[in-house]
C-alpha positions as a Markdown table, in Angstrom:
| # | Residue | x | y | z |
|---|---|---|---|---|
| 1 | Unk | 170.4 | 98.8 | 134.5 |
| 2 | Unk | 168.6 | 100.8 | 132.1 |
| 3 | Unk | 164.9 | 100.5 | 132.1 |
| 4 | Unk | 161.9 | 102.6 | 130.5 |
| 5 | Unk | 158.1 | 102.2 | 131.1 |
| 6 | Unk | 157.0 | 100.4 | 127.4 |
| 7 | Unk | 153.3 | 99.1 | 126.9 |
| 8 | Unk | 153.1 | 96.4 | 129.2 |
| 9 | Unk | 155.7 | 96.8 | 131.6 |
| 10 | Unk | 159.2 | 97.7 | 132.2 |
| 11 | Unk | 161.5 | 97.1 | 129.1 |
| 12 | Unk | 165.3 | 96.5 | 129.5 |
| 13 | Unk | 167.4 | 98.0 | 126.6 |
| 14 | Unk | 171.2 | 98.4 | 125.8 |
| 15 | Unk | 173.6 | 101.5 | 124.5 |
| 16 | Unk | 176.8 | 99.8 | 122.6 |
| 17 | Unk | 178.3 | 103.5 | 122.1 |
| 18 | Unk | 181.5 | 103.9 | 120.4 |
| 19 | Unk | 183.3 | 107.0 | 120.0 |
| 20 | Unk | 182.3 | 110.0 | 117.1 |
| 21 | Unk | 179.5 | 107.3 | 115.9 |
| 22 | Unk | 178.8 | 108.6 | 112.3 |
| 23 | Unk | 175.2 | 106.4 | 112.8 |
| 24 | Unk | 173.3 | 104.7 | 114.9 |
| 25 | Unk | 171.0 | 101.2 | 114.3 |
| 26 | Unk | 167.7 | 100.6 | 116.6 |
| 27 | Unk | 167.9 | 96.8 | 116.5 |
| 28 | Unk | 164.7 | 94.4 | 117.4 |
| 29 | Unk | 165.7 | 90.7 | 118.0 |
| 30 | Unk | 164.0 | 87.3 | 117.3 |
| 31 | Unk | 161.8 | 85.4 | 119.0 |
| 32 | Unk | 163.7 | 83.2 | 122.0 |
| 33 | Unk | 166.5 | 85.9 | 121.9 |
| 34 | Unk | 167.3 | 88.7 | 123.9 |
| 35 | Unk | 170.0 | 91.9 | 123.5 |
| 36 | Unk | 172.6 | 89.5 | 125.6 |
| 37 | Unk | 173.2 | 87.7 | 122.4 |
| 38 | Unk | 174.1 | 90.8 | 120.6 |
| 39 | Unk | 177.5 | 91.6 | 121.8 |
| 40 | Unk | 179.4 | 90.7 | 118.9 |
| 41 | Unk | 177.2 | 92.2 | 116.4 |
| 42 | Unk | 177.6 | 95.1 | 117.9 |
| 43 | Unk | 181.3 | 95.2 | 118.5 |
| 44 | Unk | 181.4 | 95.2 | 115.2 |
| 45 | Unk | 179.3 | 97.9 | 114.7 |
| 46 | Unk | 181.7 | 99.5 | 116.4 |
| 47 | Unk | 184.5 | 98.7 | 114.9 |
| 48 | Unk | 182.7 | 101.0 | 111.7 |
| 49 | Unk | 181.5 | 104.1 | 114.1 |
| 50 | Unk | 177.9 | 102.6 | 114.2 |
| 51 | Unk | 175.9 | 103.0 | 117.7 |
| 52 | Unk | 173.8 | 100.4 | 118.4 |
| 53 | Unk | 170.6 | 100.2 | 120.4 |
| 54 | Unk | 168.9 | 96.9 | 121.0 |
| 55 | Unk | 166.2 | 96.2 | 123.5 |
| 56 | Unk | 164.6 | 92.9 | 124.9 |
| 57 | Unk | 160.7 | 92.1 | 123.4 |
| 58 | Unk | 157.8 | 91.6 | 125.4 |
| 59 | Unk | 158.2 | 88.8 | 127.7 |
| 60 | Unk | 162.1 | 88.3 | 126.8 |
| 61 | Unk | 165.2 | 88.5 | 128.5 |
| 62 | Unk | 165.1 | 91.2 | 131.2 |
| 63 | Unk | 161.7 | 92.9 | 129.9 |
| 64 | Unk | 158.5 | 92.3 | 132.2 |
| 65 | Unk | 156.0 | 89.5 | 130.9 |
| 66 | Unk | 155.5 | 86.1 | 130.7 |
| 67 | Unk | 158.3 | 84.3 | 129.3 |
| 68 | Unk | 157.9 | 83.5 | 125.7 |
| 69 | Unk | 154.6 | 85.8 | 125.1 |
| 70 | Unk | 155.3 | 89.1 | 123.0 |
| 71 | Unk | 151.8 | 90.4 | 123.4 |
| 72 | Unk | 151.0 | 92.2 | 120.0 |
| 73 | Unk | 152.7 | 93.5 | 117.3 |
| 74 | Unk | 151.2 | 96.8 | 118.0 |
| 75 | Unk | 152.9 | 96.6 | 121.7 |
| 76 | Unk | 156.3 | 95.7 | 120.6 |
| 77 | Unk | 156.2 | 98.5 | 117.9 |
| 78 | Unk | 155.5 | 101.0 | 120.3 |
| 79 | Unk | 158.1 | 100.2 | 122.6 |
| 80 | Unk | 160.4 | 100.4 | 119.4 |
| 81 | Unk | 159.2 | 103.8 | 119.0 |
| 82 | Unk | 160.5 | 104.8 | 122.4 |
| 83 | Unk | 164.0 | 103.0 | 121.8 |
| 84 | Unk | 163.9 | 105.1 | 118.7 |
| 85 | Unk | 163.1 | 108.1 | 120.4 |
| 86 | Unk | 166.2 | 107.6 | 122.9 |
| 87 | Unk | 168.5 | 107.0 | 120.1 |
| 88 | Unk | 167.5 | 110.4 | 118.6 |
| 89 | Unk | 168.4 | 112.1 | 121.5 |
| 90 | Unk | 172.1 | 111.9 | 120.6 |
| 91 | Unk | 171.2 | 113.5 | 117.0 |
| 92 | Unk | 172.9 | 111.3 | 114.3 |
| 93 | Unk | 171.6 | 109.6 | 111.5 |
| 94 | Unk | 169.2 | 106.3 | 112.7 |
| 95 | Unk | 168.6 | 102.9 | 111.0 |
| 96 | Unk | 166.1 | 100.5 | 112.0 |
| 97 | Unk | 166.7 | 96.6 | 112.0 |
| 98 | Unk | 165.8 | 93.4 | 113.1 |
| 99 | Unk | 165.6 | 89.7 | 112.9 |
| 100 | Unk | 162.9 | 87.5 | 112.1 |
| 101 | Unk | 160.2 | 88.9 | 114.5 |
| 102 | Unk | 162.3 | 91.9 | 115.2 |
| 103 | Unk | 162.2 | 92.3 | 111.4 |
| 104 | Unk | 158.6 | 92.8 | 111.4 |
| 105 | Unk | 158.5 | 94.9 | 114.3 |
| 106 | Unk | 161.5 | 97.1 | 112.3 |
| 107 | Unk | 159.3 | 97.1 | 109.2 |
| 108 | Unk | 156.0 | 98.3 | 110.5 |
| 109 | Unk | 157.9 | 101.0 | 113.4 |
| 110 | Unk | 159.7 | 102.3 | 110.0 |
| 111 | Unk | 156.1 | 103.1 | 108.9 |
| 112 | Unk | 155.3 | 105.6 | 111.5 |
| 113 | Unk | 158.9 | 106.9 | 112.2 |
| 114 | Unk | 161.3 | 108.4 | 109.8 |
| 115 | Unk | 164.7 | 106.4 | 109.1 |
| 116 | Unk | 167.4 | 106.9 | 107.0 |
| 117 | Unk | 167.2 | 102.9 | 106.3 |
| 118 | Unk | 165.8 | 99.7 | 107.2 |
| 119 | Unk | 167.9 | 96.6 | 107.5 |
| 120 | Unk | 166.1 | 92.9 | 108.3 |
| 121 | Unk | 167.2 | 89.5 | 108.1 |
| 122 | Unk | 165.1 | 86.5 | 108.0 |
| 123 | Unk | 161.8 | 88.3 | 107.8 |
| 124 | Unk | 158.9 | 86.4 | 107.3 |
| 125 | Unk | 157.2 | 89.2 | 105.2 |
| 126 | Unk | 155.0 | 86.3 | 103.2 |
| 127 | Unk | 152.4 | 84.0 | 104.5 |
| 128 | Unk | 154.0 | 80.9 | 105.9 |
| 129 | Unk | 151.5 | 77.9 | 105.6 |
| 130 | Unk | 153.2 | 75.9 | 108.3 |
| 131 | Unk | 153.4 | 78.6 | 110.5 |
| 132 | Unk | 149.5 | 79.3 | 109.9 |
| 133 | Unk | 148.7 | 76.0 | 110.7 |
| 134 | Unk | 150.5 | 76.2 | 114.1 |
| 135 | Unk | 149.0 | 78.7 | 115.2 |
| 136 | Unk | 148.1 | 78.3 | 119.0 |
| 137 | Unk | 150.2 | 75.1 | 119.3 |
| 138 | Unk | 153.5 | 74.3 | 120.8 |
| 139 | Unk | 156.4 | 74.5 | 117.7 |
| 140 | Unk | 159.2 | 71.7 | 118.3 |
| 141 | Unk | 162.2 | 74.1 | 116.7 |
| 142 | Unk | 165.8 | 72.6 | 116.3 |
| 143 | Unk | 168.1 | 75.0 | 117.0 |
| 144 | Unk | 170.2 | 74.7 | 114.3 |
| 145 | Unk | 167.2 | 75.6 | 111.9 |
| 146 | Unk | 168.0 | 79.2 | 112.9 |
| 147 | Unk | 171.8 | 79.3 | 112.3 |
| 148 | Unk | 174.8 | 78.1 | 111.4 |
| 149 | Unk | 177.2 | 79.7 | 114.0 |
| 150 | Unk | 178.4 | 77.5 | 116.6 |
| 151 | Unk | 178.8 | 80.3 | 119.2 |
| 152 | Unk | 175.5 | 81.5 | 118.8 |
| 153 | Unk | 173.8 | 78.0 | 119.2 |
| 154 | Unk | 175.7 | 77.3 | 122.3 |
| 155 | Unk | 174.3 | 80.9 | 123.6 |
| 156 | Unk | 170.4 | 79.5 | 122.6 |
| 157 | Unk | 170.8 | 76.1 | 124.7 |
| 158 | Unk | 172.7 | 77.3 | 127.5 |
| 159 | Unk | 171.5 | 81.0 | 128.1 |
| 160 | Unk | 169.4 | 81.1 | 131.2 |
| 161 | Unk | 168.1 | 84.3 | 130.2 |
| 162 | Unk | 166.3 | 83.3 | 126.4 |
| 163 | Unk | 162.9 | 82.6 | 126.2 |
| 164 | Unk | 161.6 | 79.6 | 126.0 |
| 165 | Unk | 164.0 | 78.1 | 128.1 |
| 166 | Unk | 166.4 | 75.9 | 125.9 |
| 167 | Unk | 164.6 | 72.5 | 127.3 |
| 168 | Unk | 161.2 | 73.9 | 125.0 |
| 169 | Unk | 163.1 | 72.9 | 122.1 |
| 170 | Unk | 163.5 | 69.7 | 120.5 |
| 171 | Unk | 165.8 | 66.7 | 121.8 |
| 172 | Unk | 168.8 | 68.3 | 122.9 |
| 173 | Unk | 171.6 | 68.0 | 121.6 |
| 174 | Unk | 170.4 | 68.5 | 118.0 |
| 175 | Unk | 171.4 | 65.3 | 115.9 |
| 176 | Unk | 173.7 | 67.6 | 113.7 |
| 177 | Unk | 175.9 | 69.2 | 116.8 |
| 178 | Unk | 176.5 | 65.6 | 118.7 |
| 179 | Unk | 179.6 | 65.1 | 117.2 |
| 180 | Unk | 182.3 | 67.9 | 117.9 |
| 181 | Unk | 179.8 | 69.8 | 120.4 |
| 182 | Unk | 181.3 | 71.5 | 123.4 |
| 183 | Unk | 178.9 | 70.5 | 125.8 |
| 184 | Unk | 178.6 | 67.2 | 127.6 |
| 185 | Unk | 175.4 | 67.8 | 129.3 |
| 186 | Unk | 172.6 | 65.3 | 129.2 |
| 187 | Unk | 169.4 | 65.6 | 127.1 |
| 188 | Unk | 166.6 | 66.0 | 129.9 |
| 189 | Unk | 164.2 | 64.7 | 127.3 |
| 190 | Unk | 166.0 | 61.3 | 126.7 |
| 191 | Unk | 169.9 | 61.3 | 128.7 |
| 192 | Unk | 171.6 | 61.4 | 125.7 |
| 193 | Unk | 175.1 | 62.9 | 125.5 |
| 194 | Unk | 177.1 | 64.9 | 123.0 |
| 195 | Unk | 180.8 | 63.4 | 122.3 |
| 196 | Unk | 182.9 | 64.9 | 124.6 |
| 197 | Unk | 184.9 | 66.6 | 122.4 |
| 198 | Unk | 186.0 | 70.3 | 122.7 |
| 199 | Unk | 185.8 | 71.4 | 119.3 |
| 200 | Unk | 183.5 | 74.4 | 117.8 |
| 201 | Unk | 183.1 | 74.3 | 114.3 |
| 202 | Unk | 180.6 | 74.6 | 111.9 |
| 203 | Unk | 178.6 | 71.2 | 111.0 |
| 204 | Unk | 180.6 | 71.1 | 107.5 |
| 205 | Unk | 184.0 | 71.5 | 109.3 |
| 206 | Unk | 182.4 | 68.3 | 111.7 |
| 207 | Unk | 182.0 | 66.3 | 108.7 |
| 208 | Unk | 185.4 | 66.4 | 107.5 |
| 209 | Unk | 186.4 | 62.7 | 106.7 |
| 210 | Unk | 189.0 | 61.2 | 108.7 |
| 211 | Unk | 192.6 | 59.3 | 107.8 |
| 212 | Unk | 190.8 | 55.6 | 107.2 |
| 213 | Unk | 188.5 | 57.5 | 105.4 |
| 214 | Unk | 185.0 | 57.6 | 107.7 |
| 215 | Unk | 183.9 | 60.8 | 109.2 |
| 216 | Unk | 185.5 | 62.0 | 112.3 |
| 217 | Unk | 185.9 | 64.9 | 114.5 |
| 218 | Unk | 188.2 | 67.4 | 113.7 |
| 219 | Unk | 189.8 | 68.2 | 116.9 |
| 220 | Unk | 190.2 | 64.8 | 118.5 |
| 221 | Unk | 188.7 | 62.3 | 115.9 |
| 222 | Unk | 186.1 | 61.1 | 118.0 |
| 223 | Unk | 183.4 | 58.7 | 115.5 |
């Protein structure tokens, strides 16, 4: 697996290549992520003859450090910088990018490396009062504060590999995914259990009323 020596330890990164790439994008995930949850993203990429390059932070996925803990912002640009510097080696034109703390990380490596563009989403560029005010404590996050996509929230509560571990967040399932999740595994905060109903859809989809007129699920009508 490939491996280089960042500031605080070994960092694990990934190559989606795809054939005559006409760019490449040096990606930094989110906090709780890692590149493993990636794979469509850059598949489609791909699909437009972009590279993509995507390691994991500080303390994340296959990168050395304790789980959870970045370090500094100053550490996780500088192992952006090297990430960067391997991209460059195949000499086409390089974006920079990230999510939420990636985005920072993207943002501030952009101003000390030349990019053609920079591309962030969810970047908390402003102050965030609540965020200030937790500083230093333990943050009870719902999962499905961060997205929308079904596959992707199945990826943060089952992957063994994200940081925290999925049992960090709050009361599993999230009240919104009980009906029509996939999963039938028990909350180990307070035994609860999701319907047991195969369906993935989005939480509008789950709302969808059914024929005597009170909300059911879509695939097997479960209430």
């Amino acid at each position: 697996m490939p491996f280089f020596d960042g500031a605080t330890g070994r960092v694990y990164y990934r190559h989606w290549s795809t054939p005559d790439p006409r760019a490449a994008l040096v990606f930094l995930h989110g906090f709780g992520e890692h590149t493993g949850l990636y794979h469509r993203y850059a598949a489609e990429l791909g699909a437009h003859g972009i590279d993509l390059w995507a390691l994991d932070e500080i303390g994340h996925g296959l990168t050395e450090g304790s789980r959870g803990h970045f370090g500094s912002l100053d550490d996780l640009v500088q192992n952006a910088r090297v990430l960067a510097s391997l991209a460059r080696e195949h000499g086409i034109p390089l974006v920079v990018g990230g999510h939420s703390l990636g985005s920072l990380v993207a943002v501030l490596t952009a101003l000390e490396e030349d990019f053609r563009g920079v591309v962030v989403s969810g970047a908390p560029l402003s102050p965030l009062a609540w965020l200030t005010e937790a500083a230093g404590e333990t943050l009870d996050l719902d999962p499905e504060a961060l997205s929308s996509d079904p596959f992707y929230l199945d990826q943060l509560e089952t992957d063994p590999s994200r940081s925290p571990p999925a049992t960090s967040w709050s009361c599993w399932p999230p009240r919104s995914r009980r009906p029509g999740s996939a999963s039938t595994r028990s909350c180990p905060a307070c035994g609860c259990r999701c319907w047991p109903c195969t369906a993935r859809t989005t939480r509008s989809r789950r709302s969808t009323a059914s024929g005597d007129g009170r909300s059911g699920c879509p695939a097997c009508g479960s209430r």
